[in-house]
C-alpha positions as CSV (number, residue, x, y, z in Angstrom):
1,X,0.0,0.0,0.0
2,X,1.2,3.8,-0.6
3,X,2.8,5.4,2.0
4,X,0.3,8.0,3.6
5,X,1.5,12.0,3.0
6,X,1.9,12.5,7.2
7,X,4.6,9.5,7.2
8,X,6.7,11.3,4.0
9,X,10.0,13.5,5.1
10,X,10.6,16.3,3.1
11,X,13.4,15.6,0.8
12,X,13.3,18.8,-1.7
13,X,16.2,20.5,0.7
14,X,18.6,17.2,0.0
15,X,18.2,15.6,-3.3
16,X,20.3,12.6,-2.3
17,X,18.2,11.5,0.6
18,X,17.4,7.9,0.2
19,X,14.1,6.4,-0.3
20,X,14.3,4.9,3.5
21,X,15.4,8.2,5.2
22,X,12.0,9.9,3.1
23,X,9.8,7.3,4.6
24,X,11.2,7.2,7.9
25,X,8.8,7.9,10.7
26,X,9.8,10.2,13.7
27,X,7.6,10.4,17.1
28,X,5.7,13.0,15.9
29,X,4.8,11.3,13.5
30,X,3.7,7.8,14.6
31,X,1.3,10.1,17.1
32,X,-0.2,12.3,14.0
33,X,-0.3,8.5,13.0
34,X,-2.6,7.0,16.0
35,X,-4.7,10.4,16.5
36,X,-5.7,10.3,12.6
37,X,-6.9,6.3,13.1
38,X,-9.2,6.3,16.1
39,X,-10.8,3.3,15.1
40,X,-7.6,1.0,15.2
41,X,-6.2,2.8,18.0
42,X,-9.0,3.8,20.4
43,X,-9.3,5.0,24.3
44,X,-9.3,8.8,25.8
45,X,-6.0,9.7,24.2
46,X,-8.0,11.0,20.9
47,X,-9.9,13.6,22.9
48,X,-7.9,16.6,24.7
49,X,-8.5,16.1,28.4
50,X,-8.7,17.8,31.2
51,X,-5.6,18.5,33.7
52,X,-6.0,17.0,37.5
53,X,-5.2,20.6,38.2
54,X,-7.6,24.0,37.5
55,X,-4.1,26.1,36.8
56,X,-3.1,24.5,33.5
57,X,-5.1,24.8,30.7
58,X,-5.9,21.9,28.5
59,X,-3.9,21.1,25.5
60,X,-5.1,19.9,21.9
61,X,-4.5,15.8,21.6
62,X,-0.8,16.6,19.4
63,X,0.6,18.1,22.1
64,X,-0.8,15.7,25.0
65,X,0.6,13.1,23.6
66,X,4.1,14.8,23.1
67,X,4.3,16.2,26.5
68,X,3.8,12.2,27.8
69,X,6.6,11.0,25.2
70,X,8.7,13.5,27.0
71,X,7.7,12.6,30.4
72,X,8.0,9.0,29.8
73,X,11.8,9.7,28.4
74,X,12.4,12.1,31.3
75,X,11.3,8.8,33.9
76,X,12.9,6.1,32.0
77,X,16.1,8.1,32.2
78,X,16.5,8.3,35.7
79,X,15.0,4.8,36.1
80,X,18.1,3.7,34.1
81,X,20.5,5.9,35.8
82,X,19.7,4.3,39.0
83,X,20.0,1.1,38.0
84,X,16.8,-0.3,37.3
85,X,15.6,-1.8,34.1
86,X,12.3,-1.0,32.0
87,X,9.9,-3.0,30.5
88,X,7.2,-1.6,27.8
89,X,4.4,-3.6,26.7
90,X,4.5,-4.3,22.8
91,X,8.6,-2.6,22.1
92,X,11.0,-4.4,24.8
93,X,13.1,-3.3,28.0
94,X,15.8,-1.2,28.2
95,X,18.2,-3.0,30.6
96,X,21.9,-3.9,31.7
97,X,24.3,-7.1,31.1
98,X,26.4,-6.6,34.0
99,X,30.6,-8.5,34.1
100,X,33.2,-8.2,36.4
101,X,36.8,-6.9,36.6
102,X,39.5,-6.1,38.9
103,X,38.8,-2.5,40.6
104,X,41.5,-0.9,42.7
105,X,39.5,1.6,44.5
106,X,39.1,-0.8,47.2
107,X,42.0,-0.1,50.1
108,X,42.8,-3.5,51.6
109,X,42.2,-5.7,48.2
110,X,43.1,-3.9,45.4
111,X,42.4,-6.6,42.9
112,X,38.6,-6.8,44.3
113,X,36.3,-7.5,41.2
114,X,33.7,-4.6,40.4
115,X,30.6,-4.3,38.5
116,X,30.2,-2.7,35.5
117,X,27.2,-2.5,33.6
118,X,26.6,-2.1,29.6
119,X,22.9,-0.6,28.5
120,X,21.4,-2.9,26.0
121,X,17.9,-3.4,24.3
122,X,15.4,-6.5,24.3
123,X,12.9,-6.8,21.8
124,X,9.5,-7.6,22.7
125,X,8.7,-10.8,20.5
126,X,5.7,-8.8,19.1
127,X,8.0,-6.5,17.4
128,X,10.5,-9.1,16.9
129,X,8.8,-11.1,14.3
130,X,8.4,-8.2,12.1
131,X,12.2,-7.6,12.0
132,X,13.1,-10.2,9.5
133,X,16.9,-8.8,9.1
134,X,17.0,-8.7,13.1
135,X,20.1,-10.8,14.2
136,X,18.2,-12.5,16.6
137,X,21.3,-13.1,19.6
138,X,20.4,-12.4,22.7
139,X,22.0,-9.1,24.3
140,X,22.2,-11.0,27.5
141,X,23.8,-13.9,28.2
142,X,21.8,-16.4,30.5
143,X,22.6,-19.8,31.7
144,X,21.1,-22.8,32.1
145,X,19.0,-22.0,35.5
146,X,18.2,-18.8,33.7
147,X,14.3,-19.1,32.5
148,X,14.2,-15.8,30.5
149,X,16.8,-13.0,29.9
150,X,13.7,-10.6,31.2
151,X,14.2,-12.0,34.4
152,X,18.4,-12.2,34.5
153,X,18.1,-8.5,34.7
154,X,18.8,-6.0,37.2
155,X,15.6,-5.2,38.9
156,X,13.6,-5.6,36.2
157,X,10.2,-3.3,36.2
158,X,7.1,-2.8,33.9
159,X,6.7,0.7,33.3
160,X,5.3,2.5,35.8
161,X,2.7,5.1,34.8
162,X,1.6,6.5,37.8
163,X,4.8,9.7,38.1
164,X,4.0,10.0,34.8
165,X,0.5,10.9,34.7
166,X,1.4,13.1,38.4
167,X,4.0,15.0,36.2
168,X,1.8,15.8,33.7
169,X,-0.7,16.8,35.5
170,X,-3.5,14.0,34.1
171,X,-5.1,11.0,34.9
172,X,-3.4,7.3,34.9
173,X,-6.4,6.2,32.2
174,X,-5.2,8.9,29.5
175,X,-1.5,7.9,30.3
176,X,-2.1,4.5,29.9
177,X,-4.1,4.6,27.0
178,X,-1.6,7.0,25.2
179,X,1.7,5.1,25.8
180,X,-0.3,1.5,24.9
181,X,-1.3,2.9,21.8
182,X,1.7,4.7,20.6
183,X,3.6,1.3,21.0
184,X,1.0,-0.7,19.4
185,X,1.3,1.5,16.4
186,X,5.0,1.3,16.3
187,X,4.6,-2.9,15.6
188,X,1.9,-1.8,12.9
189,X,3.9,0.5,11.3
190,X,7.2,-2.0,11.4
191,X,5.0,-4.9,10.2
192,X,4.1,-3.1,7.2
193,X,8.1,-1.9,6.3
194,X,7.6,1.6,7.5
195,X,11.2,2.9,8.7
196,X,10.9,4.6,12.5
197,X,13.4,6.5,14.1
198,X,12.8,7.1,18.5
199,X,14.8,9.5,19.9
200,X,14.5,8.6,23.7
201,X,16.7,10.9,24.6
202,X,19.2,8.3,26.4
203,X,18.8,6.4,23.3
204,X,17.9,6.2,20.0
205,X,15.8,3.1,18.2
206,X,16.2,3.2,14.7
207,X,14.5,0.3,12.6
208,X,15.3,0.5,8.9
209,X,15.1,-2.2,5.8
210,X,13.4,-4.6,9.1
211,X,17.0,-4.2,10.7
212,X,17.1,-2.8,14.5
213,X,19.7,-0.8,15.8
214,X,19.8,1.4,19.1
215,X,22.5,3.3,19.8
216,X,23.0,4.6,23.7
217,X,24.3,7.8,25.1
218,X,27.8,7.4,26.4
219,X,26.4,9.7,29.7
220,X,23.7,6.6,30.8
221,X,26.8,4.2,31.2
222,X,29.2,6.8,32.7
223,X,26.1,7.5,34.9
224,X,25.0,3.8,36.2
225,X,28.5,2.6,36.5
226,X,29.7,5.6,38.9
227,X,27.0,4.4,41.4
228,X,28.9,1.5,41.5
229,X,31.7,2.9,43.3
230,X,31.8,1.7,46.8
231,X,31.6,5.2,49.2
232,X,32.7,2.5,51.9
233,X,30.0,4.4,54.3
234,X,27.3,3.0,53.3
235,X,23.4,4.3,53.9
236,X,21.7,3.2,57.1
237,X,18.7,0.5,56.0
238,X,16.8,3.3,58.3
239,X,17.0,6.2,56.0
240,X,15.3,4.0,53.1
241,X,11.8,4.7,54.8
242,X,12.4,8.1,56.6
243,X,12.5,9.8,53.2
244,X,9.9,9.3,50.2
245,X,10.9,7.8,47.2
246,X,9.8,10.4,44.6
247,X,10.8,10.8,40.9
248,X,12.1,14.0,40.8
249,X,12.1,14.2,37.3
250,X,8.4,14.1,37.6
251,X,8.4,16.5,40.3
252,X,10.1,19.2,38.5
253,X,8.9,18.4,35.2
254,X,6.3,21.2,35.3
255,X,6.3,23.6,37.5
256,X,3.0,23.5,40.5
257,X,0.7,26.4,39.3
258,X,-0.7,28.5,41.6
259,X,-4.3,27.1,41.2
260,X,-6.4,29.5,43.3
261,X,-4.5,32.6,41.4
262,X,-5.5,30.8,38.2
263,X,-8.6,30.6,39.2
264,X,-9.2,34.1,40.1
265,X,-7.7,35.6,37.4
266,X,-10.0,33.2,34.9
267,X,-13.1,34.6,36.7
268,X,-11.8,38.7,36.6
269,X,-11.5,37.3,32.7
270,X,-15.0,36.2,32.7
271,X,-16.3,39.0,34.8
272,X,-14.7,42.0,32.3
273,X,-16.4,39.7,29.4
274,X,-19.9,40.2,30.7
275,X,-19.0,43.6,31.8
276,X,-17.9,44.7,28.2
277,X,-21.1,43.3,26.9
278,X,-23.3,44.8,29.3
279,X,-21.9,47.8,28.5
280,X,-22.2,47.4,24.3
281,X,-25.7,46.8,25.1
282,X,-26.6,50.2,26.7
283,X,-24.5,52.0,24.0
284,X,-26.5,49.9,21.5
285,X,-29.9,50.8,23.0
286,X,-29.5,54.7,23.9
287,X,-28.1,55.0,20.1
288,X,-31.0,53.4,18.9
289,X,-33.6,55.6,21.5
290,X,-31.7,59.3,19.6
291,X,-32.5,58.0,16.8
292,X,-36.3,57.5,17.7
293,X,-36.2,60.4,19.3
């Protein structure tokens, strides 16, 4: 089938763009993708919603769905940087194959193994089978006790949606629905040859001629393996539960509004609207008593 004109990349500024890089399709454009086919990608995502706060206005469905691509980088970054692996429904995890070598740092046994830890990318066997040029190895090495290589990671998690929709300012439901659906239409759009290109931020996904490749940021690894430098003071188990456990990438993602000022200011709005008209009215109506008169 043809490709559809929102999926096409300008090529008229570079004449020697190949036919893969014209039908390559960025974020934006898988989600101009899912909004414009409601009936193969349903749920609350396709209508703009309203924010679980009165000081932020709502936003048109392009832009609610960018703002939770951005959030859900923002989290899955720090996730990563501390350690912890991610799962998505319908794409694969972002995760770590951890090896050993000697490490000096440590004062009384300087040839003391440490860990170090190399970012890799699983591919959910949904989008797997669509990637016919895919290598197929494994990017983690499990043994024989092993009964999955989702479950030899590193505190393996499913994506958690709840900071997300709090940073954002909207309901889990829309959340949920919006990130489902936006992975559901990336396997669409791979099983039908379509090139995409993700820019996570701390990675980049690139699926072209039904080839994957994902190339990391070289700060993510610098990142998770300097947390595994022994301090050699380690953290009382005490102060675990004394403080909360907040993203705080979702907690400064957008800043609190002030929601009673908001909400005033709105209703001076409103009250200066029905003032104005009141007073077009009386002009209206004394013009029309002179001319009576």
């Amino acid at each position: 089938d043809g490709i559809p004109p929102h999926l096409l990349q300008a090529s008229s500024t570079n004449p020697v763009i190949t036919m893969a890089e014209r039908s390559c399709c960025t974020v934006k454009r898988v989600v101009q993708h899912v909004l414009e086919n409601p009936k193969y990608y349903p749920g609350p995502h396709n209508l703009s919603a309203p924010r679980t706060t009165q000081g932020l206005q709502q936003l048109d469905t392009t832009r609610q769905m960018m703002l939770i691509w951005d959030a859900l980088c923002q989290y899955m970054q720090e996730s990563l940087e501390g350690g912890r692996s991610v799962n998505i429904p319908y794409f694969g995890a972002f995760t770590f194959e951890n090896s050993l070598h000697e490490d000096g740092s440590h004062p009384s046994n300087p040839r003391k193994a440490a860990k170090h830890s190399r970012p890799c990318f699983l591919v959910d066997d949904r989008l797997k089978k669509n990637l016919y040029r895919y290598p197929g190895k494994e990017e983690i090495r499990v043994g024989r006790n092993d009964h999955s290589v989702y479950q030899s990671a590193p505190r393996m998690e499913f994506l958690n949606v709840v900071p997300i929709a709090a940073g954002c300012y909207y309901t889990t439901k829309i959340v949920t629905s919006a990130i489902t659906q936006f992975f559901k239409a990336v396997v669409d759009l791979a099983q039908r040859g379509y090139n995409i290109d993700l820019d996570f931020g701390f990675a980049r996904v690139r699926i072209f001629s039904r080839a994957l490749q994902v190339a990391f940021a070289r700060r993510l690894s610098d990142t998770v393996n300097k947390s595994h430098i022994r301090t050699f003071t380690p953290e009382a188990t005490s102060a675990t539960w004394k403080s909360a456990n907040l993203s705080q990438s979702m907690v400064g993602l957008i800043e609190r509004p002030q929601s009673a000022e908001v909400r005033a200011r709105r209703n001076r709005t409103k009250h200066l609207g029905v003032m104005s008209c009141d007073m077009c009215s009386i002009t209206l109506q004394g013009r029309a008593l002179g001319a009576t008169a």
